[in-house]
N, C-alpha and C positions, 0 to 999 in steps of 0.2 A: 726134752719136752717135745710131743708133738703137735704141732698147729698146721691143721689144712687150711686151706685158700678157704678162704669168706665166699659161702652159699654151698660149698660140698657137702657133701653125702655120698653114703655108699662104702664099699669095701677098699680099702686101701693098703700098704704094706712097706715097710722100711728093712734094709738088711744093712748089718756091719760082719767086721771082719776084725777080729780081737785078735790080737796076738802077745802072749807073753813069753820072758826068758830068763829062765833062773840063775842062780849064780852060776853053773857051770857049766853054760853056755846053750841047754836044751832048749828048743826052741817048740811051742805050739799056738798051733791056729785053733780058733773055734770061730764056725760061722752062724750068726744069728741074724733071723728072720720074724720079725712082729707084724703080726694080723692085726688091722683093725677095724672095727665098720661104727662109720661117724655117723650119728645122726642127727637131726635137727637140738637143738638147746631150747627148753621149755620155759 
């Protein structure tokens, strides 16, 4: 879940780095990157 700091606004962005491995020991990365632009709650 994302929660900005109380009074922000504006564009912001989080990144992770997943990695799984199968049984037979193959390994992969995927890198993921979410855009977000928060703005005021009505």
């Amino acid at each position: 879940m994302y929660r900005p700091n109380s009074g922000f606004t504006g564009s912001d962005h989080f990144e992770s780095r997943l990695y799984f491995e199968d049984g037979a020991g193959k390994r992969t990365f995927l890198n993921l990157k979410v855009n977000v632009n928060v703005v005021p709650s009505l």
